[in-house]
PDB file as gemmi writes it, atoms N, CA and C in Angstrom:
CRYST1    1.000    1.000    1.000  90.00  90.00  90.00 P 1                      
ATOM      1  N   UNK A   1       9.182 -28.486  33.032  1.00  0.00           N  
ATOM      2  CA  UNK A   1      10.192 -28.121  32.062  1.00  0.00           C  
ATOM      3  C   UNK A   1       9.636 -28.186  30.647  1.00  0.00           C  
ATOM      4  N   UNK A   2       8.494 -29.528  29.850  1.00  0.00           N  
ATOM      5  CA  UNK A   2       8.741 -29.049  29.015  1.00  0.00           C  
ATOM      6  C   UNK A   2       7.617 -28.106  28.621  1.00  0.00           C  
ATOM      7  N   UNK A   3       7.107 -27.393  29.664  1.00  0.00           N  
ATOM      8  CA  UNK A   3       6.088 -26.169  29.426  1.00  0.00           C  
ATOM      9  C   UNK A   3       6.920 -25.266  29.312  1.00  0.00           C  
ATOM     10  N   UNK A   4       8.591 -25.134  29.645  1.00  0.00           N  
ATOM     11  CA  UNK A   4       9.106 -24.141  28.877  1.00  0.00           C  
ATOM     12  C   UNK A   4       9.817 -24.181  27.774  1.00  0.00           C  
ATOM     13  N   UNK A   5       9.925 -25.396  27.342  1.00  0.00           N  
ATOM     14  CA  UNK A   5      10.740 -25.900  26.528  1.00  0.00           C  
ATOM     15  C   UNK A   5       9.838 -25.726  25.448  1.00  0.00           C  
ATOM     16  N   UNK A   6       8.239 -25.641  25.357  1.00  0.00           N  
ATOM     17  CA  UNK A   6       7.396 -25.778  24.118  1.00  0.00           C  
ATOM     18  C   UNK A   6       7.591 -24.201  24.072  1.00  0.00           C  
ATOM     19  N   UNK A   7       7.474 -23.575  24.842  1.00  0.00           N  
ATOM     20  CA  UNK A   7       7.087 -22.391  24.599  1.00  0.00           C  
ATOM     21  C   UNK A   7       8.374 -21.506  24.103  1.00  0.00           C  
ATOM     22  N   UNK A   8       9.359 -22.132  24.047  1.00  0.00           N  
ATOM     23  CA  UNK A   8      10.806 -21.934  23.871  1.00  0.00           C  
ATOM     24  C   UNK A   8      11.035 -22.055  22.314  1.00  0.00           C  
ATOM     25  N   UNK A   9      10.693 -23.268  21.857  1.00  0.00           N  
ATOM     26  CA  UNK A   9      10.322 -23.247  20.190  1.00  0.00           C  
ATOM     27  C   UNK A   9       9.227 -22.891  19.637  1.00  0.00           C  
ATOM     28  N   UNK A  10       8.600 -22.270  20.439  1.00  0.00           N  
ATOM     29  CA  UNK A  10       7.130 -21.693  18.744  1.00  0.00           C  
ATOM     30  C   UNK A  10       7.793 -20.416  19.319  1.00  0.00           C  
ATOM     31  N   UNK A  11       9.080 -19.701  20.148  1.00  0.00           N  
ATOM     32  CA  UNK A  11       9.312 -18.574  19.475  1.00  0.00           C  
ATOM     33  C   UNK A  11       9.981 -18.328  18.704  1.00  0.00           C  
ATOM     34  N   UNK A  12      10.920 -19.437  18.454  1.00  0.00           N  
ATOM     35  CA  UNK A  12      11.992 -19.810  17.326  1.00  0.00           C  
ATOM     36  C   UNK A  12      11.114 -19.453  16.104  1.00  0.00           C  
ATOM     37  N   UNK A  13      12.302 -18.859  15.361  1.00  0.00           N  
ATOM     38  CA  UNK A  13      12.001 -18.718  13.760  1.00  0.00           C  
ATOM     39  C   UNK A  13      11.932 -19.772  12.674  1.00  0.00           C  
ATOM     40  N   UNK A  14      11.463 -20.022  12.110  1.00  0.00           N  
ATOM     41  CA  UNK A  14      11.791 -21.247  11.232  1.00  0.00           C  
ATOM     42  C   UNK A  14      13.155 -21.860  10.489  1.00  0.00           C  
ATOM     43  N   UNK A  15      13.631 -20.857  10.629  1.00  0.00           N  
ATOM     44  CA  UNK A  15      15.129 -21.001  10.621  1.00  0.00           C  
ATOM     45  C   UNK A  15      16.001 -21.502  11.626  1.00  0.00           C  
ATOM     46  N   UNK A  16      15.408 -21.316  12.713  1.00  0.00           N  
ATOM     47  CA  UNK A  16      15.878 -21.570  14.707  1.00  0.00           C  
ATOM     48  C   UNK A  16      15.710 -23.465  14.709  1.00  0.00           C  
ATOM     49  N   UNK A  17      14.089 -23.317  13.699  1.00  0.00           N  
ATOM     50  CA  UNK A  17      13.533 -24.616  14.076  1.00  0.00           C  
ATOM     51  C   UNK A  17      14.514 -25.327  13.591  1.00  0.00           C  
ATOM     52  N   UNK A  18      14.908 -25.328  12.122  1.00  0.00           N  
ATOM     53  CA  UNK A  18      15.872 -26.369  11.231  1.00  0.00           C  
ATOM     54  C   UNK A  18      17.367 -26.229  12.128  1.00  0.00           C  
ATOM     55  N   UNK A  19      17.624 -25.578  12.640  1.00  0.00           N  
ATOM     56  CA  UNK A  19      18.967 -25.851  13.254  1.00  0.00           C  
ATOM     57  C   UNK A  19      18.892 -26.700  14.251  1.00  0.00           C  
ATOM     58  N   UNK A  20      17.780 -26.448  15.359  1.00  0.00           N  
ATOM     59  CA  UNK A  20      17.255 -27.369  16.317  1.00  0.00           C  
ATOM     60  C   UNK A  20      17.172 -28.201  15.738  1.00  0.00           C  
ATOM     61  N   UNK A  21      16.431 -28.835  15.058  1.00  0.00           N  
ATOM     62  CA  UNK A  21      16.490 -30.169  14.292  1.00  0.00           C  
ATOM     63  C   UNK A  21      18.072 -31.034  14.239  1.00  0.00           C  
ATOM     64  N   UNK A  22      18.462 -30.324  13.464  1.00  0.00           N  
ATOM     65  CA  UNK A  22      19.581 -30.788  13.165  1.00  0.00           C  
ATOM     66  C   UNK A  22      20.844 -31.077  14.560  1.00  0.00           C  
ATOM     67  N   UNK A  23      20.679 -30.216  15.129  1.00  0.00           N  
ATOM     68  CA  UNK A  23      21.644 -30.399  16.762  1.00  0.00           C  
ATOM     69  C   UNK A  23      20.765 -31.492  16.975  1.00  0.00           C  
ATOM     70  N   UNK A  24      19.663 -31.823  17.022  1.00  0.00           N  
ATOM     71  CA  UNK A  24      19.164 -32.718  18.058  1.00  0.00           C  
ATOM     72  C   UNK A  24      19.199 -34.311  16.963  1.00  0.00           C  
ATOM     73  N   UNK A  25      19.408 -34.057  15.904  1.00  0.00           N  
ATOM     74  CA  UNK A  25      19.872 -35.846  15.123  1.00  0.00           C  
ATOM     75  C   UNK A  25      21.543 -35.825  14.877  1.00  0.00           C  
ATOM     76  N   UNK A  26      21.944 -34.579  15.267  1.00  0.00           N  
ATOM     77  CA  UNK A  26      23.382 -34.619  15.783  1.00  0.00           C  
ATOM     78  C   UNK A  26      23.724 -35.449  16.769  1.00  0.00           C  
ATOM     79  N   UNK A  27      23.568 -35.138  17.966  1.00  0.00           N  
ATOM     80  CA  UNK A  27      23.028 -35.313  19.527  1.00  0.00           C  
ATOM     81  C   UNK A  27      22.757 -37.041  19.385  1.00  0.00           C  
ATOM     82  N   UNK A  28      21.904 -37.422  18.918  1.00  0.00           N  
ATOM     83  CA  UNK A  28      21.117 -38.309  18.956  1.00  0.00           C  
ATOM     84  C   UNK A  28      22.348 -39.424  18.453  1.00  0.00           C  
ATOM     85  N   UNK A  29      22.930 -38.955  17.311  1.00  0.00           N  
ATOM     86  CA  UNK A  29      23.920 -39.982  16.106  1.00  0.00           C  
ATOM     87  C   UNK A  29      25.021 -40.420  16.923  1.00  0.00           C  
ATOM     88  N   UNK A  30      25.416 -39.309  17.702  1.00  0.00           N  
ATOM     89  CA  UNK A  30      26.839 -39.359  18.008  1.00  0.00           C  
ATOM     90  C   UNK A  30      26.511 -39.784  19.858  1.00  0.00           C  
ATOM     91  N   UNK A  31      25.742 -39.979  20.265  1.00  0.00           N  
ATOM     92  CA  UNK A  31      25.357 -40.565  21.567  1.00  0.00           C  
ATOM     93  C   UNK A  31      25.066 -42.069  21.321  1.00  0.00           C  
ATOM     94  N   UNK A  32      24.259 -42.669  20.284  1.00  0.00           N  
ATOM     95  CA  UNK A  32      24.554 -43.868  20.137  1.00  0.00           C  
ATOM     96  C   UNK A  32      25.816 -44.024  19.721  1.00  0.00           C  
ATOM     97  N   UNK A  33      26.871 -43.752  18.692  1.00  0.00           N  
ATOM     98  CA  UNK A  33      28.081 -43.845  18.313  1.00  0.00           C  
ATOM     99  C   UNK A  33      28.756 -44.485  19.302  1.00  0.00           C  
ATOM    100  N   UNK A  34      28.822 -43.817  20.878  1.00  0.00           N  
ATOM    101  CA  UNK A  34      29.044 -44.229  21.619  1.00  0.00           C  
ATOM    102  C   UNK A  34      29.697 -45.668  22.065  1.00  0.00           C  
ATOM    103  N   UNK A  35      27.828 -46.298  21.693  1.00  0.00           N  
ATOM    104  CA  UNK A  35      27.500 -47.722  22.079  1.00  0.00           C  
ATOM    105  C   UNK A  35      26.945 -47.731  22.784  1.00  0.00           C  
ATOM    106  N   UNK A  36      27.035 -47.227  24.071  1.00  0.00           N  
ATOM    107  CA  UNK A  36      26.166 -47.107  25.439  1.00  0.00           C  
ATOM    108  C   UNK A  36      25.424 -46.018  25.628  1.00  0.00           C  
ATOM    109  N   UNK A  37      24.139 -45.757  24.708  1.00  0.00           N  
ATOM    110  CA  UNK A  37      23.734 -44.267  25.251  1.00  0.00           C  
ATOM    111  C   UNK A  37      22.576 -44.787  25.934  1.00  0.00           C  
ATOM    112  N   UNK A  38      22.806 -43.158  27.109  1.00  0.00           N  
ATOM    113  CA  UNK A  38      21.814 -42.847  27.513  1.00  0.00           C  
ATOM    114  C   UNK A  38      20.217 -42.958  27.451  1.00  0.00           C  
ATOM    115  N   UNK A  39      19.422 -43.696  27.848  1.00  0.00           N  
ATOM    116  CA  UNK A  39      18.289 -43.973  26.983  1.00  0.00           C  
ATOM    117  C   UNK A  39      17.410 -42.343  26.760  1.00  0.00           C  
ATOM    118  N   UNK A  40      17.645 -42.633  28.446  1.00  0.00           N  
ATOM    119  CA  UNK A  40      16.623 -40.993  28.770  1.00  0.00           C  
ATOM    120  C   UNK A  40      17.152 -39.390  28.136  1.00  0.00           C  
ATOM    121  N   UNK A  41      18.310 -39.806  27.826  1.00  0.00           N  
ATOM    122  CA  UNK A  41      19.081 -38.635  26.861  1.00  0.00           C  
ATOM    123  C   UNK A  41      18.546 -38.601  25.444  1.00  0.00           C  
ATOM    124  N   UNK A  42      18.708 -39.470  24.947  1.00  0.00           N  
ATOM    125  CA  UNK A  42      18.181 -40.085  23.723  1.00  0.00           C  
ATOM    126  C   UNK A  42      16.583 -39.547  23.384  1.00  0.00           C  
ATOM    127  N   UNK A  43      15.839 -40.261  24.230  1.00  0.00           N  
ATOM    128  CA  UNK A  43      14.165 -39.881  24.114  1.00  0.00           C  
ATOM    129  C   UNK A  43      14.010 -38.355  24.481  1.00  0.00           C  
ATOM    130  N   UNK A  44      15.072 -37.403  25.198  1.00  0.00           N  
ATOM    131  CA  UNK A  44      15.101 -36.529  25.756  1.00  0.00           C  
ATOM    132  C   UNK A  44      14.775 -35.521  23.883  1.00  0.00           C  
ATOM    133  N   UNK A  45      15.864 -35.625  23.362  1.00  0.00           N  
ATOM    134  CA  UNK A  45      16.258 -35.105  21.869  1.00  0.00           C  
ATOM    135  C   UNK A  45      14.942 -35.582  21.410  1.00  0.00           C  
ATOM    136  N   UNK A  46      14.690 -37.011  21.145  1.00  0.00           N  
ATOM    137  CA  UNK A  46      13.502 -37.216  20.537  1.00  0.00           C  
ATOM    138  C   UNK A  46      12.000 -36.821  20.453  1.00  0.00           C  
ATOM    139  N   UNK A  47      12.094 -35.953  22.130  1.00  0.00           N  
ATOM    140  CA  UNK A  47      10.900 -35.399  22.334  1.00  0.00           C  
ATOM    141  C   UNK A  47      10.792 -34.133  22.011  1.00  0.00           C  
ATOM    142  N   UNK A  48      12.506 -33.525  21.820  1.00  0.00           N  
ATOM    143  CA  UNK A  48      12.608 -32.169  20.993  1.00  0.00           C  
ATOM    144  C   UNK A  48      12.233 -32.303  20.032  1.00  0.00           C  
ATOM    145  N   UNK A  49      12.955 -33.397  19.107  1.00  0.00           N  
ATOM    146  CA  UNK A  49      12.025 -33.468  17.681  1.00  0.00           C  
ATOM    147  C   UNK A  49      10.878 -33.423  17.326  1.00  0.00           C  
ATOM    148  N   UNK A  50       9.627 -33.774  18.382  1.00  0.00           N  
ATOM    149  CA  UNK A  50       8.605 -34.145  18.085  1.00  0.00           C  
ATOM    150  C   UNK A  50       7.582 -33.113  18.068  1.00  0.00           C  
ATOM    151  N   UNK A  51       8.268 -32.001  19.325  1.00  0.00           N  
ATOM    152  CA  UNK A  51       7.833 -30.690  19.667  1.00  0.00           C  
ATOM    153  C   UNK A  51       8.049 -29.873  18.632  1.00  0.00           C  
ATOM    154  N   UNK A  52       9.224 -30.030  17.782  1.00  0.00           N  
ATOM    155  CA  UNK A  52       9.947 -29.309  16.525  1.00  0.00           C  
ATOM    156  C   UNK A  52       8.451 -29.682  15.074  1.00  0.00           C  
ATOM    157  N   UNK A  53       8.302 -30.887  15.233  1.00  0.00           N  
ATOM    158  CA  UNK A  53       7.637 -31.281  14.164  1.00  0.00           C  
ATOM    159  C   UNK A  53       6.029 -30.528  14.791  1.00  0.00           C  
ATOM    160  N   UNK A  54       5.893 -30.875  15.451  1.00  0.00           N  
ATOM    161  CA  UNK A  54       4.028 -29.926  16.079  1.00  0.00           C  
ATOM    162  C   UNK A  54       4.089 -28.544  15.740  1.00  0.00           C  
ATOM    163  N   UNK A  55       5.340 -27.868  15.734  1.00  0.00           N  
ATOM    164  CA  UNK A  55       5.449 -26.549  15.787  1.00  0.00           C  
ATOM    165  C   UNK A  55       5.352 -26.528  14.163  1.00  0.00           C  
ATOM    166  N   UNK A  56       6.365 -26.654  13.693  1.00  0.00           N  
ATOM    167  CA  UNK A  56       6.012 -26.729  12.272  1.00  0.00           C  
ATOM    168  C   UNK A  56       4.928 -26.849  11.027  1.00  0.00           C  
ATOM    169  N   UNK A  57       4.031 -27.845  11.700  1.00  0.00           N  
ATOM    170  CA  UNK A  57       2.845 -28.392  11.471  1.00  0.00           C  
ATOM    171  C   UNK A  57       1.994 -27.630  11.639  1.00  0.00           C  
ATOM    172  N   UNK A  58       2.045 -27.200  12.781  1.00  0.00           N  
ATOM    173  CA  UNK A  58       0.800 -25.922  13.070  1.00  0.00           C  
ATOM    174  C   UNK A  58       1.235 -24.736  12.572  1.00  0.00           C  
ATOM    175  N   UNK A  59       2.184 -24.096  11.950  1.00  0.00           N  
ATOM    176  CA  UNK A  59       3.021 -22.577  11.142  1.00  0.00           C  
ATOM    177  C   UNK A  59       2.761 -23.686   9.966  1.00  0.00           C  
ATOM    178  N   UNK A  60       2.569 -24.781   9.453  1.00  0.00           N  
ATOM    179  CA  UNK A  60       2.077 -24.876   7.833  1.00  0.00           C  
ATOM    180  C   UNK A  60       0.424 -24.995   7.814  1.00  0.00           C  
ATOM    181  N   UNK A  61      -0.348 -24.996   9.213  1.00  0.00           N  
ATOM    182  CA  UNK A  61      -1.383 -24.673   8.776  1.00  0.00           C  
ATOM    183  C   UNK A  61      -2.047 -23.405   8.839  1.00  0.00           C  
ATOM    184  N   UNK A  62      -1.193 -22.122   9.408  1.00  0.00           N  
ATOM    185  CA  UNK A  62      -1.517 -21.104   9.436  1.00  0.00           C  
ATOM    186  C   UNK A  62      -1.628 -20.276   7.874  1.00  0.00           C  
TER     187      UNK A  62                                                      
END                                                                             
């Protein structure tokens, strides 16, 4: 999965990326809010973020 999931955001636009971002510290805020979140839900978003930030990183060194 996340061999499609990477390949899913470097086709996103940079505009795609910042919304992703933002759903996923959405996601993230309101799942702890909770009290009881999910851990693996949680790291799930977090690993979107991280994929979000590589993508980015590599389109600012192009």
């Amino acid at each position: 999965m996340s061999i499609l999931l990477e390949s899913q955001i470097k086709s996103l636009r940079t505009e795609g990326l910042i919304l992703l971002v933002e759903d996923a510290e959405r996601r993230i805020g309101s799942h702890i809010a909770d009290g009881d979140p999910d851990e693996k839900y949680v790291d799930h978003q977090k690993y979107i973020l991280s994929l979000v930030q590589q993508e980015l990183e590599r389109r600012g060194a192009n």
